[in-house]
N, C-alpha and C positions, 0 to 999 in steps of 0.2 A: 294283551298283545298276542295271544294263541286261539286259535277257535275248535283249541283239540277237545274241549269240555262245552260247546256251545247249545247242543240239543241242549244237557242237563241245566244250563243256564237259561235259553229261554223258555224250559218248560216250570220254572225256580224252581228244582227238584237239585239242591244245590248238595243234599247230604248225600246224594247218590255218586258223588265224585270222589273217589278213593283220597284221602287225608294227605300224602305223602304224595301222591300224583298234581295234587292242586296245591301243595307248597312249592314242588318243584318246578310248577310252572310261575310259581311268585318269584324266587329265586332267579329263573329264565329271561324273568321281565327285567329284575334288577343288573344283570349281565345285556341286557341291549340297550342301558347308557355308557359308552367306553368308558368315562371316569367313572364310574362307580366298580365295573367289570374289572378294570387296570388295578385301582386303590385294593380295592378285595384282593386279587392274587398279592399283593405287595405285602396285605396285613398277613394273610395266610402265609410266605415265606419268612414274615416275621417269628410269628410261630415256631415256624420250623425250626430257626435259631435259637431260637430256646428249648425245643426240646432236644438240638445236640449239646448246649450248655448243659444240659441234666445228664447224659448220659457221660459227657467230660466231667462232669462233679462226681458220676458214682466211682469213676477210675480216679478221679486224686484224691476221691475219700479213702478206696482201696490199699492206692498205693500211700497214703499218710500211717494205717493202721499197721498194713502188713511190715511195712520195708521202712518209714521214718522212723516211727513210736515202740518199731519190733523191737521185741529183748536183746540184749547182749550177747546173750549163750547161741544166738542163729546162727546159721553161714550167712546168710543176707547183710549180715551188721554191718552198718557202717559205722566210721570215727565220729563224735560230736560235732566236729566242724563240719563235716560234711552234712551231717541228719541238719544243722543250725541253717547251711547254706540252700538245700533245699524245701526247709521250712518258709526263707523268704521265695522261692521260686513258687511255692503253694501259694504264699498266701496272696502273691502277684496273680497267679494263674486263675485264684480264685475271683478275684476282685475286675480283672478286666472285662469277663466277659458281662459280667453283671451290668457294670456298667456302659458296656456298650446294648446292652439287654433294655436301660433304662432308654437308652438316647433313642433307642428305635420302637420305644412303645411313646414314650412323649411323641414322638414324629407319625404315630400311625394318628393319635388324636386330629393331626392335620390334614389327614383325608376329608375327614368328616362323611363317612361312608354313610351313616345313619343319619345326619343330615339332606343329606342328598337324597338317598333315599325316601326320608319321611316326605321332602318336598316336591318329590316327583308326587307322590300317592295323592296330598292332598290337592297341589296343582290339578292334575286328573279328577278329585273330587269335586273340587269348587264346580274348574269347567263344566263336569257333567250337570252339576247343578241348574248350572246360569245357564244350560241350551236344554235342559228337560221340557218335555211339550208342558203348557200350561194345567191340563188338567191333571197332571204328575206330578207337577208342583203342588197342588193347592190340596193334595191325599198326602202329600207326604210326611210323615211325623219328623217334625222337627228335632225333637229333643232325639232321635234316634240318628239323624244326619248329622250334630252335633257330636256324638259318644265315633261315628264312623271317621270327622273327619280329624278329632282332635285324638282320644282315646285311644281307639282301635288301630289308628294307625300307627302310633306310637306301641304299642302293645305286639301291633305284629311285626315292625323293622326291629324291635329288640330282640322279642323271643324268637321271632321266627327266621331272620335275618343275623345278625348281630351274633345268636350263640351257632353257627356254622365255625365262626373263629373257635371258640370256646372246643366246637367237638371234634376241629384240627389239631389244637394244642394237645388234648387230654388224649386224643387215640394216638399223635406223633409220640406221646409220652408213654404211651404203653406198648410202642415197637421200640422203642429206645430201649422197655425193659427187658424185650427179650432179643432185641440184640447184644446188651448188655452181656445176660443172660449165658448165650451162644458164643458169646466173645471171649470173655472173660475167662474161663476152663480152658481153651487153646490158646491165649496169650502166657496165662499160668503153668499149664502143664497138668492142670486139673483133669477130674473125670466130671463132664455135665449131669448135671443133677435136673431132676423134674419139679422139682420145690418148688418154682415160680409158674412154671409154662402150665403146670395142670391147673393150680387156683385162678391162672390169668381166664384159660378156657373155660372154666367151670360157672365164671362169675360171668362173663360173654353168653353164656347157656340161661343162667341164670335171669340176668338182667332182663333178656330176649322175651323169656315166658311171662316174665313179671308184666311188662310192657305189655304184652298181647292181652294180657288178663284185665287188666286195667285201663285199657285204650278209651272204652265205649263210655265208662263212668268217670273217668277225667274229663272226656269230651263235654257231657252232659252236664257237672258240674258247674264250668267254666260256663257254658251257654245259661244254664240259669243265673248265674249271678250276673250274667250283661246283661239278660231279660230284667231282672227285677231293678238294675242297675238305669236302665232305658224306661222304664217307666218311671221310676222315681223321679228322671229327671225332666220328662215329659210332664210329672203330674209341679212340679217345681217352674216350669217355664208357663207352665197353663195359670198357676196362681200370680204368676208378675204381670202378664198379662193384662190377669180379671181382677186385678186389688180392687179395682173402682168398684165394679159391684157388688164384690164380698165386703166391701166395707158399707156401705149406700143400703146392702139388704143385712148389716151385721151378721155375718154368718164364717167369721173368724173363727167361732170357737169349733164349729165341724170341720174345719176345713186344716184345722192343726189338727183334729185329731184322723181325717184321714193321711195326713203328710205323715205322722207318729206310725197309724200302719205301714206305709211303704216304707219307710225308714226302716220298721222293724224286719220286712221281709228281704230288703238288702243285704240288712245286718247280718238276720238269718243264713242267706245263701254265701255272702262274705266269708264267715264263721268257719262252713262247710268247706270250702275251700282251702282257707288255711288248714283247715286240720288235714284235709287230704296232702297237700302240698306239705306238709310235718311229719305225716307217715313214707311219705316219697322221697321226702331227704333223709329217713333215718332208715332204708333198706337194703343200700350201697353201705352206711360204714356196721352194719348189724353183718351183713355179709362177710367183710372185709374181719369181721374182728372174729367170729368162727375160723377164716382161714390162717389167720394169723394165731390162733391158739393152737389149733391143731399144726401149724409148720413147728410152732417152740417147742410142744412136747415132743416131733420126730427126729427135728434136727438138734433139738439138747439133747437127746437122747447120744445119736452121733455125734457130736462135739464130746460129753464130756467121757465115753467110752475110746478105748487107747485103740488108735490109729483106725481114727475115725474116717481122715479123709476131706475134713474140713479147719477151715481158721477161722478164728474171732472173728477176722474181718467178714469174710464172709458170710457168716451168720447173721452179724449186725447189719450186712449191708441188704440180705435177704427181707428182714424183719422190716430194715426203709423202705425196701423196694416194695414189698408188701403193702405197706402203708400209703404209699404213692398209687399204687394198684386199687385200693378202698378208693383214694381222695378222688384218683380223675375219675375211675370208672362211676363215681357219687358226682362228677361234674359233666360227664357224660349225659349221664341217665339224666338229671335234673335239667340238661338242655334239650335234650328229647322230648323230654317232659312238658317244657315254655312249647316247644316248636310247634308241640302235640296241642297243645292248650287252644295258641295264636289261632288254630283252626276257624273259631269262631268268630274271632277280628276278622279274618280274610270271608269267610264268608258273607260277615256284614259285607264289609267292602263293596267284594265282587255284585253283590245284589244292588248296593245303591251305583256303585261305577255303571251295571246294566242296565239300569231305568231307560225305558222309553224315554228317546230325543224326538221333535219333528223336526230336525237337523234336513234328512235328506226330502221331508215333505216339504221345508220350506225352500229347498234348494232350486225342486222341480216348479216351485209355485213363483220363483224368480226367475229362473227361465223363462215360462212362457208370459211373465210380465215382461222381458225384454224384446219375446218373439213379438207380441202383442203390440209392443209398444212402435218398436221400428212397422210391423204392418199397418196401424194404423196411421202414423206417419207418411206411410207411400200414399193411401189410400185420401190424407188431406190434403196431401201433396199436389193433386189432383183435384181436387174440388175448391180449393185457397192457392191457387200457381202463383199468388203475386205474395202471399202471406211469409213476413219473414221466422215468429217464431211460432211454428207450426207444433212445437212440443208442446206450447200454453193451450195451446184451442185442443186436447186430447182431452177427454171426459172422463169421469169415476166412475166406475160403473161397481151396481150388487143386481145379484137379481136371483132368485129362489133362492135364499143363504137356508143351508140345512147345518146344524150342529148338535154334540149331545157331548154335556159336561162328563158323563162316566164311560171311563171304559171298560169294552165288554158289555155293555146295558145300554143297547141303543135308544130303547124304550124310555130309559129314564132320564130326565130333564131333557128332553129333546128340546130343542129351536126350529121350529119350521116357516119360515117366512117366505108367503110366494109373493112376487111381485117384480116391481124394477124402479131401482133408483139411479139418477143419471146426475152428477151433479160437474157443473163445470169450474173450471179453474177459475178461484178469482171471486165465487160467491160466498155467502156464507146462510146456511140452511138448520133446520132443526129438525130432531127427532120426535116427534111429538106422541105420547101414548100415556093409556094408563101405568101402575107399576108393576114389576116383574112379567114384562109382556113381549119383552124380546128387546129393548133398549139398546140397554147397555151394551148387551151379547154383540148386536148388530155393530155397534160403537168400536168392541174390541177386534172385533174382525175385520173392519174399517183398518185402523190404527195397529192393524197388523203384528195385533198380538197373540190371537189365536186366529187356526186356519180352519175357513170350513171344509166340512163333509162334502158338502154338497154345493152345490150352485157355484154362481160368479161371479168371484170379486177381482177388482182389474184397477190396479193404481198405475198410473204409467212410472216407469222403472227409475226414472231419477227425481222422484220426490220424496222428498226426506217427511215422515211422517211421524205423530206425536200425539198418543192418548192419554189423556191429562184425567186419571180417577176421581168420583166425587171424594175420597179419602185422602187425607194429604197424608204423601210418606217424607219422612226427611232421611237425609244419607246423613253421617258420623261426619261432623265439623261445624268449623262456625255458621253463622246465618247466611252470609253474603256465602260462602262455598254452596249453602244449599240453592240460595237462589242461581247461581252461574253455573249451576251442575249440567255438563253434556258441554258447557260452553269453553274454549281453547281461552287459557288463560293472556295471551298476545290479542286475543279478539277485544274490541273496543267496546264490544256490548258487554262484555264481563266488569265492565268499573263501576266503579262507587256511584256515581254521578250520574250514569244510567238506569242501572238497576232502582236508585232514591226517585227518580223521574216516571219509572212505570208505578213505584210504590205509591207515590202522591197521585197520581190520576187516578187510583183502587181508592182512596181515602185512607193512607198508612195511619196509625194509633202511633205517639210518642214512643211509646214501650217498644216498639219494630224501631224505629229509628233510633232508639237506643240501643237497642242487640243488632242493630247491623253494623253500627259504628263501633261495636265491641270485636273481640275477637275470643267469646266465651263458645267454649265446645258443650251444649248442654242438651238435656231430650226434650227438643223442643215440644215432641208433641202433646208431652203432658205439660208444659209451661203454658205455652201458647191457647188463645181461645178459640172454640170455634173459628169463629169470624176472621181471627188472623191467621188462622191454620190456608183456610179457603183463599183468602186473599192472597198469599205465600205461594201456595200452589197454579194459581192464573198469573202470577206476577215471574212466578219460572218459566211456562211455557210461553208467557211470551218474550223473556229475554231469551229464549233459544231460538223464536221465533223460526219455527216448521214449515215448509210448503203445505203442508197438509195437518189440523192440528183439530184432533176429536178431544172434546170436553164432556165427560158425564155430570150432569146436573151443578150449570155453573151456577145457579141462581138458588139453588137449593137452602142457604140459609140466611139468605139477604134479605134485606127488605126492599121497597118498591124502589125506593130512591138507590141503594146501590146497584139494586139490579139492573135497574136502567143503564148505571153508568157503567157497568160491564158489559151491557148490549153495545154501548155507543162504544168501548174500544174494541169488542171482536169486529163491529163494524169499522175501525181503522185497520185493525188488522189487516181484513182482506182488501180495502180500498187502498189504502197507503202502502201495504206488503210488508205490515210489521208494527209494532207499535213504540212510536219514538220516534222509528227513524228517519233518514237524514232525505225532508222530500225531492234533493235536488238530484239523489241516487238511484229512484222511484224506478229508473228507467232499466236500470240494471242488474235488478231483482226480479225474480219469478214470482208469478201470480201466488198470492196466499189465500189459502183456501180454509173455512173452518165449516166444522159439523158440531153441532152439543146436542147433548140428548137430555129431555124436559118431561115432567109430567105438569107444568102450568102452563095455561092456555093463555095468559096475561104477555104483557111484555115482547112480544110476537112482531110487533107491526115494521119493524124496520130489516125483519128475515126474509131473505131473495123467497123462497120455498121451506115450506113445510112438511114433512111429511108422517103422516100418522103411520102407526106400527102397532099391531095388537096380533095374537097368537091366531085368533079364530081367523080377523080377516087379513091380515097378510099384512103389506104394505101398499098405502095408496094416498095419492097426493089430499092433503088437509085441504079443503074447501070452505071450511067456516061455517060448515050449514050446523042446523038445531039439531038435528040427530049427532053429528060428530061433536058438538059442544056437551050435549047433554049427557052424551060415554063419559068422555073426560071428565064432567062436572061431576058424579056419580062415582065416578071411584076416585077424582078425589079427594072428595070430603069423605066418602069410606074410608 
């Protein structure tokens, strides 16, 4: 939400950002949702109510020693009935605030501050995810976007978040003591003593240099063990993966014993941490108990010498106070310590929250699809005056598509394809080429999933568009969820009865008719075969049935006989405007348009246009001739 740290961010030069400046601005962030901003100050004046509970507990500790429990021989004395009557007014005194102490930390739980918080961060995460340009996607380590959105966020709302409570309680607690302190000699009639105020200051001093000494190797600590921590679990998501082939080439037993290394260098840097984190908790009470032996021997000294100037109570209540002075300033430091850590969580973060979006490229690239769309409009408007839907007769167009999968390397994996494809509403066309020759690419920048570099691509602005990968993905639920996926469950194309209806025209297998009629949540795509995986994937797109619907290599593992019948329903598709549906509606549906992309030269005969695609010559209309058969036929039996 700040762009007061932006150079440093998008040059990723993110350690260059002062530690404490770039919590503050996480903090910043958390304070611009009102309920989180409101809940926070409410937890923090809860706080506060108990640190004046503490400072009411050291005054009726006081007043129990000195003035209750005093000897007989004082002037203070009072009569037993009276020490009995304000022994219950103690033990009332003591007992209420506690429990209203209780009823207001149960009730802070109700905020759910870190809640809210955790769900803003990964909210923000996901989203960054799901609008990342494509090529930012397919670089991105997974196992490492996994530890940012689960882990790390969790890691930095506790530590870095969550102990701000923690180092309001413990420093209210430590002006309690020296209000106490200051209070306590002019309520009594005392002379103030430095007993407390110098050890408080000294260990403030203390703390301060310790921290600075140790910043950079805390730092460094914690960043290695997410580093070995992020691989591990990259090199664990990469083995679920690849089981098929580690088992297929038996190469199990390397593949444990590289998991046994990572495992080991976790452990390693795990190790290294706790121990640091062990010496960091034990510096606060190693402190605290020097100051504390050194007060006993000055002030036993003065107690037990005649007309010292001091009382029991006093002494003992010093020695608590003391004590209380080690604990918070040891819960201080140890939250400093988390905030200091959390460093690394927020740096992931911040780096994967900044990943490159084409958010605002594709924004501009929809604009002039609409400028385009209504100009070309006027312009049929004019040439078809009697034509009523003038938005069906507007054309596809591509024409020079330039792209390159890396970025920063324009040189590497370039697409350059000069030419022009024209395709109109309503037909249905192929991509025809050898492989890895610019297909697909062409396909996906079609079906408007990645945007080019270069050249022109022109969809008219209200067709709903849909590239359909030769890979089948499935989403998390039952079968019929994945086949209705995109589709409005109140839609009539989402029923049972439907969906069974495009299955049996693919040739569905019993085993599909059996897990659609179930309601088993399973991974389909290791269950499922080939062939049903493929048929699953053409039998989605077209119950969503797109005005515009790109297919990468539908015929890719069929044989002659299915393949055909998957030509015969793309060809309903775009004749009928859908497949299935209801012919007597025909009218009142938009033209359906398909594209697939092929490297078989068979099967062909019933495509409006073809057009060939290869890197050297560009793009240009398939003709049929012995020279364009004989490419094709050459690479591909190659």
């Amino acid at each position: 939400p700040s762009d007061k740290y932006a150079d440093c961010i998008t040059q990723g030069d993110l350690e260059a950002i002062p530690i404490w400046g770039m919590l503050f601005e996480y903090i910043k962030m958390n304070f611009s949702d009102p309920k989180i901003k409101w809940n926070t100050v409410k937890a923090i004046l809860v706080g506060g109510f108990h640190n004046l509970h503490y400072v009411f507990s050291l005054f009726l500790q006081m007043y129990l020693i000195d003035v209750i429990l005093h000897s007989k021989d004082d002037k203070h004395t009072m009569d037993t009935a009276s020490k009995c009557t304000m022994l219950v007014v103690f033990v009332v005194a003591t007992l209420v605030p506690f429990a209203i102490g209780h009823f207001l930390d149960y009730n802070v739980l109700s905020y759910r501050i870190g809640g809210k918080s955790r769900s803003m961060l990964q909210t923000c995460l996901m989203r960054r995810f799901l609008n990342l340009s494509e090529t930012v996607r397919q670089d991105l380590d997974h196992g490492g976007l996994i530890i940012a959105m689960i882990q790390d966020v969790t890691d930095l709302v506790s530590s870095g978040y969550l102990t701000i409570f923690k180092c309001f309680r413990s420093a209210g607690e430590l002006m309690m003591v020296l209000v106490f302190q200051l209070t306590y000699p002019l309520i009594t009639g005392q002379t103030p003593r430095w007993y407390i105020i110098v050890p408080l200051l000294a260990l403030i001093v203390v703390l301060t240099c310790f921290m600075m000494v140790r910043t950079s190797f805390i730092t460094w600590v914690e960043s290695n063990r997410k580093q070995k921590q992020t691989t591990l679990l990259g090199f664990v998501s990469f083995i679920v993966k690849q089981n098929r082939i580690i088992a297929d080439y038996n190469r199990r037993a390397p593949c444990v014993a590289d998991y046994e290394t990572h495992v080991a260098a976790y452990n390693g840097a795990d190790t290294l941490k706790m121990q640091v984190v062990l010496n960091n908790g034990y510096f606060c009470p190693w402190v605290a108990r020097v100051c504390i032996g050194i007060y006993t021997y000055i002030a036993g000294k003065i107690l037990i010498s005649e007309g010292g100037g001091i009382t029991l109570g006093i002494f003992l209540a010093n020695i608590a106070i003391m004590e209380t002075i080690g604990k918070e300033s040891s819960i201080i430091f140890e939250a400093l310590l988390e905030m200091q850590a959390s460093i690394d969580s927020l740096r992931h973060i911040t780096h994967v929250m900044n990943l490159p979006t084409d958010l605002e490229e594709r924004r501009l690239a929809n604009e002039k699809r609409r400028v385009k769309t209504l100009e070309m409009k006027e312009h049929l408007m004019g040439q078809y005056p009697a034509a009523k839907n003038l938005l069906d007769l507007e054309p596809i167009l591509l024409e020079d598509i330039e792209f390159s999968y890396k970025l920063g390397d324009p040189d590497l994996s370039r697409v350059n394809l000069q030419g022009r494809i024209t395709l109109h509403q309503g037909s249905l066309s192929a991509f025809l080429g050898p492989p890895s020759e610019g297909k697909s690419t062409l396909l996906s920048i079609l079906g408007n999933v990645m945007l080019p570099s270069g050249g022109l691509c022109f969809i008219p602005s209200h067709l709903r568009v849909l590239r359909v990968t030769a890979e089948t993905q499935f989403y998390r639920g039952t079968l019929l969820d994945n086949l209705t996926f995109g589709v409005d469950k109140t839609d009539p194309d989402s029923s049972l009865a439907f969906v069974k209806g495009i299955l049996e025209r693919l040739g569905v297998t019993q085993r599909l008719l059996h897990y659609i009629d179930g309601d088993q949540e399973m991974t389909w795509a290791e269950i499922l075969s080939q062939t049903e995986c493929q048929i699953l994937n053409l039998t989605r797109a077209f119950v969503f049935n797109p005005e515009l619907l790109c297919i990468d290599r539908p015929f890719s593992i069929f044989d002659e006989v299915r393949s055909a019948t998957v030509l015969e329903l793309l060809r309903e598709f775009v004749t009928k405007k859908g497949v299935e549906q209801n012919p007597e509606a025909a009218s009142m549906r938009r033209p359906r348009t398909c594209v697939f992309a092929t490297d078989k030269i068979t099967s062909l005969e019933d495509v409006d246009r073809i057009f060939k695609i290869d890197l050297a010559n560009g793009i240009h209309d398939f003709d049929g001739s012995d020279q364009d058969q004989d490419a094709l036929t050459v690479h591909h039996t190659m």
